[in-house]
N, CA and C atoms of all chains as a GROMACS GRO file, in nm:
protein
  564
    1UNK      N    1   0.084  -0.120   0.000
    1UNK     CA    2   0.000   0.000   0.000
    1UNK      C    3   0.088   0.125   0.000
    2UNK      N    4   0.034   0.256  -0.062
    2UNK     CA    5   0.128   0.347  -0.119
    2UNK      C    6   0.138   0.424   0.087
    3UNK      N    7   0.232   0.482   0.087
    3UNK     CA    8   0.242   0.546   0.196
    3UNK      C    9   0.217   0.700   0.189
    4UNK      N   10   0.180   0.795   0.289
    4UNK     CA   11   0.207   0.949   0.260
    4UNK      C   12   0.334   0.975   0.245
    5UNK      N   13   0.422   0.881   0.292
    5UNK     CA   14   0.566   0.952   0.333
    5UNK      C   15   0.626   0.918   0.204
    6UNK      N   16   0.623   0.847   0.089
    6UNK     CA   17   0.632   0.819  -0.045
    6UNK      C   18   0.633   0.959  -0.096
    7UNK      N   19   0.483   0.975  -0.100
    7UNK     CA   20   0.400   1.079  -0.178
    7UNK      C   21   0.507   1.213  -0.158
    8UNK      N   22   0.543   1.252  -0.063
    8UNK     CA   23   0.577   1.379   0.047
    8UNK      C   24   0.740   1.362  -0.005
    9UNK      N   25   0.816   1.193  -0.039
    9UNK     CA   26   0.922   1.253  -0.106
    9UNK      C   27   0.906   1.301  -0.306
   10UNK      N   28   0.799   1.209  -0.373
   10UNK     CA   29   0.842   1.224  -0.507
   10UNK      C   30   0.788   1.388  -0.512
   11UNK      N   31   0.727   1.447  -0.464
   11UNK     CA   32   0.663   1.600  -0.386
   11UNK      C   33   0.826   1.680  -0.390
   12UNK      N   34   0.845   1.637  -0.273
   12UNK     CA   35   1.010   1.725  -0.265
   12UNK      C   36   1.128   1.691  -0.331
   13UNK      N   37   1.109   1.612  -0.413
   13UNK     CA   38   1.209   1.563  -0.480
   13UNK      C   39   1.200   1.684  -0.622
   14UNK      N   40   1.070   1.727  -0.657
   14UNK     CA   41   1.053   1.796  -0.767
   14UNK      C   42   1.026   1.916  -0.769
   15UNK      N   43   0.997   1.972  -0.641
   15UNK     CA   44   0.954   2.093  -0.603
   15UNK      C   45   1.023   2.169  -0.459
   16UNK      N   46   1.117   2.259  -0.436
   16UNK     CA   47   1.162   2.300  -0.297
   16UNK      C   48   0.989   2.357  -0.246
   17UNK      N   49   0.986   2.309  -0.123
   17UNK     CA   50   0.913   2.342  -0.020
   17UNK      C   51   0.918   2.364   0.073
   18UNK      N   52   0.855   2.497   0.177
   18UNK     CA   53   0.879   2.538   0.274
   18UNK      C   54   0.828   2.482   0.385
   19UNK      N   55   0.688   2.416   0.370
   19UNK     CA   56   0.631   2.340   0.436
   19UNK      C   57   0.549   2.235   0.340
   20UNK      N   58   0.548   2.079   0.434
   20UNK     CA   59   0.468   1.990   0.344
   20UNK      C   60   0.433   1.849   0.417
   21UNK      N   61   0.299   1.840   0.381
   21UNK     CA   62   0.264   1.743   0.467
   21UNK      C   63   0.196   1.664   0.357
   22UNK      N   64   0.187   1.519   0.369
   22UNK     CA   65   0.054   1.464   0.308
   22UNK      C   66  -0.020   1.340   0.408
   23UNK      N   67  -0.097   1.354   0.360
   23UNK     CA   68  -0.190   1.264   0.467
   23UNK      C   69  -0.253   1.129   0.364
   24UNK      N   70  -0.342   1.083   0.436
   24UNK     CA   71  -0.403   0.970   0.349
   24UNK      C   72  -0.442   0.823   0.430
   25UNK      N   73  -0.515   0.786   0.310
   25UNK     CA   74  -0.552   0.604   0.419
   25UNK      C   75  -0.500   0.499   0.304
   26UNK      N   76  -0.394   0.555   0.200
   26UNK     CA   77  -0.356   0.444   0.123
   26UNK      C   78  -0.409   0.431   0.005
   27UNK      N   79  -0.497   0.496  -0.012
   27UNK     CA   80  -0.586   0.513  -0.157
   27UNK      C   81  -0.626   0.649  -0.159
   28UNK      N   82  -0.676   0.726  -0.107
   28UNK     CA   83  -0.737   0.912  -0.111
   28UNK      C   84  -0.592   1.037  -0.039
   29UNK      N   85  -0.546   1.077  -0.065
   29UNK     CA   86  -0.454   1.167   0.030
   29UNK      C   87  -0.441   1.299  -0.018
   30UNK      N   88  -0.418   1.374   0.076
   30UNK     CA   89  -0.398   1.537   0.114
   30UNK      C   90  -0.315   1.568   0.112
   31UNK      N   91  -0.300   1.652   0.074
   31UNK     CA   92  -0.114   1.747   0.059
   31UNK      C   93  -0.149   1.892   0.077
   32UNK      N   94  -0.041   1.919   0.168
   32UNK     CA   95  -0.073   2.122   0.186
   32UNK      C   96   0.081   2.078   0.180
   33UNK      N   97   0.088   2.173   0.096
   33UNK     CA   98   0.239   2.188  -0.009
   33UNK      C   99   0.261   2.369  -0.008
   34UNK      N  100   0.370   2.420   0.098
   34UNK     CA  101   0.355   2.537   0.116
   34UNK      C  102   0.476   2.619   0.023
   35UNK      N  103   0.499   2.683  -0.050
   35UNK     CA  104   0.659   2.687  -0.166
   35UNK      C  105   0.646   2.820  -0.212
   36UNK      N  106   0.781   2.893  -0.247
   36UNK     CA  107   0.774   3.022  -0.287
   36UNK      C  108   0.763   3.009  -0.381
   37UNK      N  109   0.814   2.902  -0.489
   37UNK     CA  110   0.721   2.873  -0.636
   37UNK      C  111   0.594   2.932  -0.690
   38UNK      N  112   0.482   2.921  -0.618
   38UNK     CA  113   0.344   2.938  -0.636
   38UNK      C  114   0.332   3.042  -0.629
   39UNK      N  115   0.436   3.170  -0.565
   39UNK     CA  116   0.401   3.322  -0.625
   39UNK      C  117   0.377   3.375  -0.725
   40UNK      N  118   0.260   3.407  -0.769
   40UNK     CA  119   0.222   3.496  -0.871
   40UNK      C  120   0.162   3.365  -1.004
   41UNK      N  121   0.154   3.256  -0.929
   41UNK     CA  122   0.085   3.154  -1.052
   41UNK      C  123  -0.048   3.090  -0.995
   42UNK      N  124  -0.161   3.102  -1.059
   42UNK     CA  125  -0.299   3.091  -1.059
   42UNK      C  126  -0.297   2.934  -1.003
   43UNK      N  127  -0.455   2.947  -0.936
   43UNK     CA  128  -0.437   2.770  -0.900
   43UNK      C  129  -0.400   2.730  -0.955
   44UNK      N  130  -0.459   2.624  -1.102
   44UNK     CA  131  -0.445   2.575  -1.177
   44UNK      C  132  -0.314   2.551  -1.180
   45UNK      N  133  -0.191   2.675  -1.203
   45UNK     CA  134  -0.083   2.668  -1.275
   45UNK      C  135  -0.013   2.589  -1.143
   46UNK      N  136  -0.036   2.678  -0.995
   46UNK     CA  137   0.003   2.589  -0.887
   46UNK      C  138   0.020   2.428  -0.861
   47UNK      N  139  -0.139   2.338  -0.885
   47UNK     CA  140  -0.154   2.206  -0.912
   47UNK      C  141  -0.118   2.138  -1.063
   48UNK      N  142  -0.070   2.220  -1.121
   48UNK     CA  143  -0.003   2.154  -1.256
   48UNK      C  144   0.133   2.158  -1.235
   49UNK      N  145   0.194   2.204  -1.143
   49UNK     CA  146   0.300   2.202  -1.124
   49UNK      C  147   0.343   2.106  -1.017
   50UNK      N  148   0.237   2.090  -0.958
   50UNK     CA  149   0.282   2.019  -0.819
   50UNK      C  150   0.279   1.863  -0.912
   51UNK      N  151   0.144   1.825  -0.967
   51UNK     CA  152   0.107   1.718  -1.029
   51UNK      C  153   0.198   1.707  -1.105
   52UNK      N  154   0.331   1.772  -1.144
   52UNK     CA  155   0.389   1.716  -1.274
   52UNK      C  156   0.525   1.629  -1.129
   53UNK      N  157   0.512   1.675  -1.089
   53UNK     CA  158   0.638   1.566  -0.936
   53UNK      C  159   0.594   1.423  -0.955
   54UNK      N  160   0.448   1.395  -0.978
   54UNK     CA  161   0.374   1.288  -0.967
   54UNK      C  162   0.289   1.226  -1.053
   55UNK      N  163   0.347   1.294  -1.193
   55UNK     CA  164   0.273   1.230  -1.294
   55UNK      C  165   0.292   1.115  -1.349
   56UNK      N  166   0.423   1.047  -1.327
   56UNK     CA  167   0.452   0.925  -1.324
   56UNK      C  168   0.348   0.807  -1.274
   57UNK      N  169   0.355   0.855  -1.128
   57UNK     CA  170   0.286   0.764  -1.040
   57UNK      C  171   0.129   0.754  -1.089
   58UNK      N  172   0.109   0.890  -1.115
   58UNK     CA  173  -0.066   0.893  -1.140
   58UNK      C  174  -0.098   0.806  -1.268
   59UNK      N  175  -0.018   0.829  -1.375
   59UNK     CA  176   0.003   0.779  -1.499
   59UNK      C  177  -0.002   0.628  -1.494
   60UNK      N  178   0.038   0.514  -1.371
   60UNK     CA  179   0.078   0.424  -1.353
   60UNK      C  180  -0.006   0.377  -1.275
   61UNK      N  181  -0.097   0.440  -1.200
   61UNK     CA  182  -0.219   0.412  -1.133
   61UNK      C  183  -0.191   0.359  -0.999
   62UNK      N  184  -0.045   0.355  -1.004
   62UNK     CA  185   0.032   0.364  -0.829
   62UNK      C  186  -0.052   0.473  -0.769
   63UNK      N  187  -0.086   0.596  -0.790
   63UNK     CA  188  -0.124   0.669  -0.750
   63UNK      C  189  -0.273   0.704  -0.827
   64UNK      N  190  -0.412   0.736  -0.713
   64UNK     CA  191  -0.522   0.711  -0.797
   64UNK      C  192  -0.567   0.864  -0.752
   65UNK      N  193  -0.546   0.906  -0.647
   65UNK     CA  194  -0.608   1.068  -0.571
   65UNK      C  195  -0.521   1.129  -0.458
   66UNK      N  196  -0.503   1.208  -0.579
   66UNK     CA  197  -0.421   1.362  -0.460
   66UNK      C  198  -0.495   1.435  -0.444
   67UNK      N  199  -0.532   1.546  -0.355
   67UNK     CA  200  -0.627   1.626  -0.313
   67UNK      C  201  -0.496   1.721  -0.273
   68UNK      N  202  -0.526   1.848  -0.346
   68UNK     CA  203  -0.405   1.951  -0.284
   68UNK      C  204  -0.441   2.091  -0.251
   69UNK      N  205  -0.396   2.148  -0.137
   69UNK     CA  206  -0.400   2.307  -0.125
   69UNK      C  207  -0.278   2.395  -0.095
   70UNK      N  208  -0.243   2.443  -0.197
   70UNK     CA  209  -0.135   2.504  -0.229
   70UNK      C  210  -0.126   2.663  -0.193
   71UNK      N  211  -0.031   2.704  -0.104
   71UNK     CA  212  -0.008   2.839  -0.047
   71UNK      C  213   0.147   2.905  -0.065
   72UNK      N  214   0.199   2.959  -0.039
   72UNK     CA  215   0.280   3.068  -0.053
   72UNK      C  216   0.298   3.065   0.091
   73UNK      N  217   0.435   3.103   0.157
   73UNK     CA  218   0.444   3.112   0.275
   73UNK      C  219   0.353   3.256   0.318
   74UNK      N  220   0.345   3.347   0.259
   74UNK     CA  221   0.273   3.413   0.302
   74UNK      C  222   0.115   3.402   0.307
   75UNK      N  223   0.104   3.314   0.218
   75UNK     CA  224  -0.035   3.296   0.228
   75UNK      C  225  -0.074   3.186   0.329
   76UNK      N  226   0.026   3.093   0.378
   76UNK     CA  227   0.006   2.978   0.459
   76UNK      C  228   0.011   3.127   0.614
   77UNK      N  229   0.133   3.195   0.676
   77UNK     CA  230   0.116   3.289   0.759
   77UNK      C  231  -0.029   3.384   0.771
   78UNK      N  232  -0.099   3.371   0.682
   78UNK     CA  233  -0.231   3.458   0.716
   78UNK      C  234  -0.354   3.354   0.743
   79UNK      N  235  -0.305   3.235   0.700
   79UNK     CA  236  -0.411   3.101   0.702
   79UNK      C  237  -0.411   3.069   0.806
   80UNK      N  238  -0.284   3.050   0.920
   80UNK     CA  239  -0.273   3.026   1.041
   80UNK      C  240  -0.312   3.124   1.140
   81UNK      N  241  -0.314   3.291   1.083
   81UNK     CA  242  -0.358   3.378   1.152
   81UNK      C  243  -0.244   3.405   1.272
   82UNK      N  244  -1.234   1.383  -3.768
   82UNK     CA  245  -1.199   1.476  -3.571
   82UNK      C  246  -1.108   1.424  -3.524
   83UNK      N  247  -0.983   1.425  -3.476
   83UNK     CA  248  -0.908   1.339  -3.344
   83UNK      C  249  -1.022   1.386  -3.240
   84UNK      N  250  -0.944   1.358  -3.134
   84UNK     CA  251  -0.960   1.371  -2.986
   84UNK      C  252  -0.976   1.478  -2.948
   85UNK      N  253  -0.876   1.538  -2.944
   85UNK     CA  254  -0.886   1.704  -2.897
   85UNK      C  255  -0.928   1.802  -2.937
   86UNK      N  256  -0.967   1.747  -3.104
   86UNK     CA  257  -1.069   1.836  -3.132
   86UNK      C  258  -1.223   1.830  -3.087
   87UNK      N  259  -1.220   1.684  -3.117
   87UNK     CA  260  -1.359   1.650  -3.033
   87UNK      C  261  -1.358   1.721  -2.891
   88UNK      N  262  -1.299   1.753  -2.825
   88UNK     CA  263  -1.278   1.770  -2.657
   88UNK      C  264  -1.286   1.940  -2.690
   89UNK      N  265  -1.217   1.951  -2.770
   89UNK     CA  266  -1.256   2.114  -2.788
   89UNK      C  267  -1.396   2.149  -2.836
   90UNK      N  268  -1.426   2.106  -2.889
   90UNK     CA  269  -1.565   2.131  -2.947
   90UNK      C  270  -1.637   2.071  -2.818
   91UNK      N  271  -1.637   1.986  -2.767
   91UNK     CA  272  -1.747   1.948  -2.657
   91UNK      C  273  -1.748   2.109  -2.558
   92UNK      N  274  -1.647   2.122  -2.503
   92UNK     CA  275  -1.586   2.291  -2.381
   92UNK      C  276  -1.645   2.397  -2.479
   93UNK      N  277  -1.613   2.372  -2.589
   93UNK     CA  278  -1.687   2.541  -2.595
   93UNK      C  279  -1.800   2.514  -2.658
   94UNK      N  280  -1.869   2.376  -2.676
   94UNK     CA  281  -2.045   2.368  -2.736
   94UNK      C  282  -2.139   2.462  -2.602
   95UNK      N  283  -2.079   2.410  -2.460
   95UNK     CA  284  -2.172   2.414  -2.365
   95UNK      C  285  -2.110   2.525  -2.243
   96UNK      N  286  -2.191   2.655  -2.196
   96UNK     CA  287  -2.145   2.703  -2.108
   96UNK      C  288  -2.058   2.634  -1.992
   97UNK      N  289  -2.126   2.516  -1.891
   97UNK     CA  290  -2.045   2.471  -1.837
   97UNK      C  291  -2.045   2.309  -1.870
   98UNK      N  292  -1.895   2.287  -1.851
   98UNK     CA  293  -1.900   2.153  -1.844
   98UNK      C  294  -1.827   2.049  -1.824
   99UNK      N  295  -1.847   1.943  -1.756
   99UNK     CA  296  -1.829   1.852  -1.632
   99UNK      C  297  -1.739   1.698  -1.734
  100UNK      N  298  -1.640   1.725  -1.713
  100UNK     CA  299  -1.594   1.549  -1.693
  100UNK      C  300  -1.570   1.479  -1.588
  101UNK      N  301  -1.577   1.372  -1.586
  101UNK     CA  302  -1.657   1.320  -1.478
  101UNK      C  303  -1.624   1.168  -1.507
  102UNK      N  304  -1.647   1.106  -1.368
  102UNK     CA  305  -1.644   0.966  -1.407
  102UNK      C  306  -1.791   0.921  -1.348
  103UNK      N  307  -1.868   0.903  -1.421
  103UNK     CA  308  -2.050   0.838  -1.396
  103UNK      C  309  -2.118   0.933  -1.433
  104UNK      N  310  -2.217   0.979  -1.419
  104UNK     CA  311  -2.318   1.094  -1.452
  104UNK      C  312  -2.343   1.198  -1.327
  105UNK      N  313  -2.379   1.256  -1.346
  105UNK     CA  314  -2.448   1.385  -1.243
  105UNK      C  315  -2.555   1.332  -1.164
  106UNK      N  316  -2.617   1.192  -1.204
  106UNK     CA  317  -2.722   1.108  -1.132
  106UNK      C  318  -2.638   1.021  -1.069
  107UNK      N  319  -2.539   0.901  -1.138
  107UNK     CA  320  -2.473   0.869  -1.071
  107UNK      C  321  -2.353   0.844  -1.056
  108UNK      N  322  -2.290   0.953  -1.012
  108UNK     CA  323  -2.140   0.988  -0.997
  108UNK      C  324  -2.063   0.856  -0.974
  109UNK      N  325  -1.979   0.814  -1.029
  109UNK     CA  326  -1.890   0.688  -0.939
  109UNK      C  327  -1.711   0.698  -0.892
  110UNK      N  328  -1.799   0.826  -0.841
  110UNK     CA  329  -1.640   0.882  -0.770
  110UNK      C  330  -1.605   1.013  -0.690
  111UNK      N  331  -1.600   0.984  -0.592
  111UNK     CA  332  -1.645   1.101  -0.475
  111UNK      C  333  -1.581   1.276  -0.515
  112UNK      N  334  -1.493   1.259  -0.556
  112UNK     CA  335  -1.445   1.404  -0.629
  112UNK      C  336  -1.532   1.441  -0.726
  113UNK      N  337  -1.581   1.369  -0.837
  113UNK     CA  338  -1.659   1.383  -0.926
  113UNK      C  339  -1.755   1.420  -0.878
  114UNK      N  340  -1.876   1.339  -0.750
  114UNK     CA  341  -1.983   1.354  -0.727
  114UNK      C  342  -1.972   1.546  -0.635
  115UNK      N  343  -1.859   1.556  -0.574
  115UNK     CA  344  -1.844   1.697  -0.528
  115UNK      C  345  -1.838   1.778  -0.584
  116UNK      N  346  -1.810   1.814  -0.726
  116UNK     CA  347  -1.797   1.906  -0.829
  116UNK      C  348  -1.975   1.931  -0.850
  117UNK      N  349  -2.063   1.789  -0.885
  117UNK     CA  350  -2.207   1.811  -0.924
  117UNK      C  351  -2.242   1.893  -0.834
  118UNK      N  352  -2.224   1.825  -0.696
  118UNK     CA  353  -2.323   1.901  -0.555
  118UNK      C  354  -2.281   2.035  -0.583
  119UNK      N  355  -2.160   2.130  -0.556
  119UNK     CA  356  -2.093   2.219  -0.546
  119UNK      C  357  -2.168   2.295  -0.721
  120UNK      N  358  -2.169   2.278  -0.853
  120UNK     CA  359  -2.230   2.319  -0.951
  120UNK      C  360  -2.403   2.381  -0.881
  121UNK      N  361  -2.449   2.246  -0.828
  121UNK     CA  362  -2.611   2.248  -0.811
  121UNK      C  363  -2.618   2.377  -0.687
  122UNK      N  364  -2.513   2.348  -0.579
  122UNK     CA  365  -2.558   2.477  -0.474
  122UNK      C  366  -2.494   2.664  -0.549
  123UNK      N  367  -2.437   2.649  -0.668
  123UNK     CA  368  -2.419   2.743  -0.716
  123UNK      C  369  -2.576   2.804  -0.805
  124UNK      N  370  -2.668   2.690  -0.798
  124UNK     CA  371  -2.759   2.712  -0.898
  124UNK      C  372  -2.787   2.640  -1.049
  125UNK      N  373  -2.645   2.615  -1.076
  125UNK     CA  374  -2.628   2.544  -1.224
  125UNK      C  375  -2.691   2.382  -1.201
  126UNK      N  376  -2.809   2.388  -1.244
  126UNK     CA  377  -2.919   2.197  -1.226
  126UNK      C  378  -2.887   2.118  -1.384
  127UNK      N  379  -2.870   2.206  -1.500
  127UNK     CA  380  -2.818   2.201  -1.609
  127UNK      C  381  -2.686   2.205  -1.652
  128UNK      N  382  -2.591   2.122  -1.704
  128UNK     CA  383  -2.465   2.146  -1.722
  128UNK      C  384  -2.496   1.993  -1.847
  129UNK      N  385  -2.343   1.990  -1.923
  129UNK     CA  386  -2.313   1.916  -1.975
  129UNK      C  387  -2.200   1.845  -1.909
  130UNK      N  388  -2.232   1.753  -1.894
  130UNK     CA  389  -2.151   1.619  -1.862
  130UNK      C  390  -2.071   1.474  -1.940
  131UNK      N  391  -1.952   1.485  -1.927
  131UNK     CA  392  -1.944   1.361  -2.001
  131UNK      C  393  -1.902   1.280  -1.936
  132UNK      N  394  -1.868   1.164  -1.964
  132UNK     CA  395  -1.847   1.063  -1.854
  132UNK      C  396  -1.741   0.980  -1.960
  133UNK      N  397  -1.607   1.014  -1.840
  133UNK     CA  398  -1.485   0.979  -1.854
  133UNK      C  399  -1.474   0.793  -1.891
  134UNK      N  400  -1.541   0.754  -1.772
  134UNK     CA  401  -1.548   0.577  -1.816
  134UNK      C  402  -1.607   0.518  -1.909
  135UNK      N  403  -1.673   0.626  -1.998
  135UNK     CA  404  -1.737   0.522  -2.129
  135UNK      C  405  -1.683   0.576  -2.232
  136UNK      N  406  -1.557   0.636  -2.241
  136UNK     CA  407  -1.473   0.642  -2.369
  136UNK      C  408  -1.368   0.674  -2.312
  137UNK      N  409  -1.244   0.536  -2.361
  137UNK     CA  410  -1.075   0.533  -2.312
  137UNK      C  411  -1.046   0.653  -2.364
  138UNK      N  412  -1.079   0.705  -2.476
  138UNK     CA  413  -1.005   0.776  -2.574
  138UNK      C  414  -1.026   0.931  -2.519
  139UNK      N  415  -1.109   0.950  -2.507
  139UNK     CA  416  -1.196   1.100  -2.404
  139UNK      C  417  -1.103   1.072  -2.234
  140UNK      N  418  -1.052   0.963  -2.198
  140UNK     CA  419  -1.052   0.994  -2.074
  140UNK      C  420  -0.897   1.010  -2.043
  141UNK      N  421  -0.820   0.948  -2.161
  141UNK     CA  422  -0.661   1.026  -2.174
  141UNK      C  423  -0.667   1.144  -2.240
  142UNK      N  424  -0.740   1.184  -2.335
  142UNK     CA  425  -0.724   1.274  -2.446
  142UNK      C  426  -0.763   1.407  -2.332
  143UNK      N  427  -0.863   1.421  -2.245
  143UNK     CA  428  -0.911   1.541  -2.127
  143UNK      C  429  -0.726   1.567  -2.026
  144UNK      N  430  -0.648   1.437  -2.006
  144UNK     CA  431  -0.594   1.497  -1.926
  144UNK      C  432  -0.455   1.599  -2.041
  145UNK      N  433  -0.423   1.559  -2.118
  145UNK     CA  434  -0.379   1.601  -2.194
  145UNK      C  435  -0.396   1.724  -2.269
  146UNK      N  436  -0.545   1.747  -2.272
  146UNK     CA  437  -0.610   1.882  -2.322
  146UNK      C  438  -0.603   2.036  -2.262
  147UNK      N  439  -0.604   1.932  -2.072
  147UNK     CA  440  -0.558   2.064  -2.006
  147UNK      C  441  -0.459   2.088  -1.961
  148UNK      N  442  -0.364   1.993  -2.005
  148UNK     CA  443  -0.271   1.931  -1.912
  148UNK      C  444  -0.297   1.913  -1.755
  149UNK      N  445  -0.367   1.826  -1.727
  149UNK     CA  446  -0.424   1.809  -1.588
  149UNK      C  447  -0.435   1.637  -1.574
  150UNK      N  448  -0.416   1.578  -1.433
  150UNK     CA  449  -0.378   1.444  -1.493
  150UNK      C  450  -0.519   1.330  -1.428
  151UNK      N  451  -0.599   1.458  -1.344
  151UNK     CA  452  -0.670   1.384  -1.302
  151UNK      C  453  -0.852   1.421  -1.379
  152UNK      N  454  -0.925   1.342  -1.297
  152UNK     CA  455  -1.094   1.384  -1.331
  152UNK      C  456  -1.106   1.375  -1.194
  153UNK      N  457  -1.203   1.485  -1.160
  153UNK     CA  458  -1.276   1.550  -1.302
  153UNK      C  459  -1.218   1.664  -1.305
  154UNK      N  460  -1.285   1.699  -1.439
  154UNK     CA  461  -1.262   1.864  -1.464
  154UNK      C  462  -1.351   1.955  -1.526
  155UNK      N  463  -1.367   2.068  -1.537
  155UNK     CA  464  -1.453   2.167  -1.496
  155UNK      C  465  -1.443   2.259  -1.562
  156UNK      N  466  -1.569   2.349  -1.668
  156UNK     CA  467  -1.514   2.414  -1.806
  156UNK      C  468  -1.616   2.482  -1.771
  157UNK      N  469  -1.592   2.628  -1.787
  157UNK     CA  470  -1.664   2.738  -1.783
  157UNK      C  471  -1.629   2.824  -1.882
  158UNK      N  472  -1.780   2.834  -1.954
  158UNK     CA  473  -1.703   2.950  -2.084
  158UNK      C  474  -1.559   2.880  -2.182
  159UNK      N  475  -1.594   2.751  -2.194
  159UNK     CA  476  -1.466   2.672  -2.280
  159UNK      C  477  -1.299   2.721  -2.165
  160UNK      N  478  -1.314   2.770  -2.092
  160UNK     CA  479  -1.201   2.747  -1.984
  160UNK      C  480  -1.205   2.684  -1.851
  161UNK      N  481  -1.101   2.617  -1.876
  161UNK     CA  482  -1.044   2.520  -1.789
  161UNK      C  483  -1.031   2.582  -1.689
  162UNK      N  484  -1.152   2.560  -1.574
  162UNK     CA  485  -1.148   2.587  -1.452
  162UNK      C  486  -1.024   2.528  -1.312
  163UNK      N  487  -1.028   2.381  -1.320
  163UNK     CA  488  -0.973   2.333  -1.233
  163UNK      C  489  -1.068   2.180  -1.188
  164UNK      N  490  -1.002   2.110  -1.102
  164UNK     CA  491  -1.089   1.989  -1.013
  164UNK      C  492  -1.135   2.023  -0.912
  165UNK      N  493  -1.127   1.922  -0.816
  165UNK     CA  494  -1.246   1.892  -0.722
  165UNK      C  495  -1.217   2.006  -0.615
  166UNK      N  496  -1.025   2.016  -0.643
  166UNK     CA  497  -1.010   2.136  -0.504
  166UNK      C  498  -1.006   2.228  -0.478
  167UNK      N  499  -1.005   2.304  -0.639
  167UNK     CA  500  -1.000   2.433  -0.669
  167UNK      C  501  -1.196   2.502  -0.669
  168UNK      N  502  -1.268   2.403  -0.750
  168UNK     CA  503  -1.442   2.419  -0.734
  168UNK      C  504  -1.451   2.453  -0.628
  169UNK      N  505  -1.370   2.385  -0.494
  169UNK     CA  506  -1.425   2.372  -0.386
  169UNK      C  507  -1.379   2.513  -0.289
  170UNK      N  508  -1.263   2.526  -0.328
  170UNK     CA  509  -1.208   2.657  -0.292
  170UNK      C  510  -1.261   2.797  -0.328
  171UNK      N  511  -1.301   2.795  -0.495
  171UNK     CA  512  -1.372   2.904  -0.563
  171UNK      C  513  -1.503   2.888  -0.519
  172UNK      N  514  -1.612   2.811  -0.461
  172UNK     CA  515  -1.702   2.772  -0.418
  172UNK      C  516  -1.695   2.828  -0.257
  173UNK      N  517  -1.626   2.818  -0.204
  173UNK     CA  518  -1.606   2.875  -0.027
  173UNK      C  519  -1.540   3.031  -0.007
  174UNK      N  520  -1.514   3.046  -0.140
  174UNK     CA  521  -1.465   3.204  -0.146
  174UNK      C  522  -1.598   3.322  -0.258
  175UNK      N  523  -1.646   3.241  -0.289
  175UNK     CA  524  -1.763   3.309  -0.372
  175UNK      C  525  -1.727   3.282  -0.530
  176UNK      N  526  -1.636   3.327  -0.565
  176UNK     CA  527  -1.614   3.336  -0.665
  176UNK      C  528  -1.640   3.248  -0.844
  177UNK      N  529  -1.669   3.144  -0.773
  177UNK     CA  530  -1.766   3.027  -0.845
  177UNK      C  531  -1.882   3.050  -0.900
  178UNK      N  532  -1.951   3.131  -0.768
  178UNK     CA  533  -2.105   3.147  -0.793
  178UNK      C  534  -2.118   3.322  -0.869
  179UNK      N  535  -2.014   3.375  -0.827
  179UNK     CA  536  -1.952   3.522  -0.955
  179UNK      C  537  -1.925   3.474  -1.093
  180UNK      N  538  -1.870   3.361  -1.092
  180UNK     CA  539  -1.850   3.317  -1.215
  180UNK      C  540  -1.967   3.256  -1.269
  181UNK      N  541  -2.031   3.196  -1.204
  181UNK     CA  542  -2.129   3.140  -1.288
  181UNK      C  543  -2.300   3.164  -1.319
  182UNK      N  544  -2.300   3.331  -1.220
  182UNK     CA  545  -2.423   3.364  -1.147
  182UNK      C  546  -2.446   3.439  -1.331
  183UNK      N  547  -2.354   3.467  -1.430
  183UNK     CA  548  -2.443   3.506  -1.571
  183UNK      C  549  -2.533   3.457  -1.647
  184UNK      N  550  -2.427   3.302  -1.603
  184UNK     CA  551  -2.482   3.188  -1.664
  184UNK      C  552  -2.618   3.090  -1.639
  185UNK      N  553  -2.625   3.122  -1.542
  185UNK     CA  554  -2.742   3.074  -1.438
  185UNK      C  555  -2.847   3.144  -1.450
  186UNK      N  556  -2.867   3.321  -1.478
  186UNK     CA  557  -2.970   3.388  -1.493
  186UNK      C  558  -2.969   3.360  -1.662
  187UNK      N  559  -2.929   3.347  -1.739
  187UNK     CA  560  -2.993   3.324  -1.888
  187UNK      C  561  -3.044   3.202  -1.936
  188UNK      N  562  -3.032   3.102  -1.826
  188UNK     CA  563  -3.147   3.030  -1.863
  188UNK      C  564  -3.234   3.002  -1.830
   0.00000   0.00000   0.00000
């Protein structure tokens, strides 16, 4: 069964991140993927970027659902309040 | 037609519209079925839908179109909105129902 802690390296392996977690039960998982990358690029462009770390896996059906919310350290600092 | 033309012509035949894996009746896939609910509490009861599992060729040719790797996905005005997390985000910030509140009063 796939692990989060898998997910969380092919993640940082392709993308520097400031903060990053993924969660999951082995089939559905969460990622808050926090990176100065995502400044000034629209969702979309955000999760096309993250998804390309893991398009392998998705492609291969190793991987079936990522669920992602993608911030900016500054935007993760106003999320936490 | 290839593919992507077909896929282009489907996004901009219909104001909004839904790929999907099952129908808008019956979704067979919990991201998918959250995009319908999330459409319907915007107002939109009408949309076009296609359904990813009854054509291989439609269901590689969509991720490729937007470059996006998953379903579903989500076309407003022939643009590529986003999936299940972004609906859901533009949906809890308003901006969904801004986007789609033109579309909703003309029919």
């Amino acid at each position: 069964m796939l692990e989060p802690q898998q997910i969380e390296n092919w993640i940082a392996a392709g993308l520097s991140c400031a903060h990053l977690v993924v969660e999951g039960d082995g089939h559905h998982f969460q990622a808050l993927i926090v990176s100065t990358e995502f400044a000034g690029l629209s969702r979309v462009k955000r999760q096309q970027r993250v998804m390309q770390t893991v398009r392998d896996h998705l492609d291969s059906g190793a991987l079936h659902a990522l669920s992602l919310q993608t911030l900016t350290p500054e935007e993760w600092e106003a999320a936490r309040g | 037609m290839d593919v992507q033309q077909q896929i282009h012509q489907t996004v901009t035949q219909s104001p909004v519209v839904l790929f999907m894996k099952g129908t808008p009746q019956f979704p067979q896939c919990g991201f998918s079925s959250r995009v319908v609910q999330i459409l319907k509490a915007c107002g939109v009861n009408e949309f076009a839908s296609v359904n990813v599992l009854a054509d291989e060729g439609i269901r590689q040719g969509i991720k490729d179109y937007a470059n996006w790797p998953t379903i579903p996905q989500l076309y407003i005005n022939g643009e590529f909105i986003g999936g299940a997390d972004i609906a859901a985000e533009m949906y809890a910030s308003g901006e969904l129902q801004q986007l789609l509140e033109p579309i909703v009063k003309s029919v």
